[in-house]
Structures are given as C-alpha cells and as structure tokens.
C-alpha positions, 0 to 999 in steps of 0.5 A, a space after each residue: 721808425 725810431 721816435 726822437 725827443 727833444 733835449 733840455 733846452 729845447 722845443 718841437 710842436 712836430 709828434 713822431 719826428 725821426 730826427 731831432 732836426 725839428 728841435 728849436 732852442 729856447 730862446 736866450 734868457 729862457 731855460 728848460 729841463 724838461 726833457 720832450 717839451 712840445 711847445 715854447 711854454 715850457 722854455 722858462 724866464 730865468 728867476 731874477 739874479 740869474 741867466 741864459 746867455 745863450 739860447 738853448 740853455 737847459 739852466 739859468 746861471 748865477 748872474 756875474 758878481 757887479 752885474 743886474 737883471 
C-alpha cells in the first residue's frame, strides 16, 4: 500500500491513508505550505495586507491596490 500526504494548503489528522480523499483544505483566509500537515494548526492567518480568497491556498497574496484586511 502506497502512504498519501497531503499537499500545501491542505490537512489530514487520518496517519496511513491510501488516498488523499482524507485531505481538508485550509479554510479561506488561511494558508499553508507545509507539505503532509496533520492537523488544522498548520493552515496559518494570512499577515495583514494580504489574503486567501479561497480555501485551499498554499500562499497568501497581496491584497488589491484600494482594499483593507
């Protein structure tokens, strides 16, 4: 049996899954580039003057020119 991780931007508190169907995404406004994080703690708050729009986000970007956090 093949062992999955989870990608960046992405959890799973389940050890040994075969698949990545066990994955949750970071919720938006939260990032994470650790690559096989095992619990929520790892998705991050975006720093002040950037974001997450959606959830699953590996980075944080730049919020737009005219727009506040």
């Amino acid at each position: 049996m093949v062992i999955v991780s989870c990608g960046a931007g992405t959890y799973s508190s389940t050890r040994g899954a075969s698949n990545n169907a066990t994955c949750v995404a970071c919720a938006a406004g939260k990032q994470s580039r650790q690559l096989g994080a095992t619990s929520e703690a790892a998705c991050r708050s975006c720093a002040p003057g950037s974001m997450a729009a959606a959830a699953g986000m590996s980075q944080c970007t730049p919020c737009p020119h005219g727009s506040y956090q």
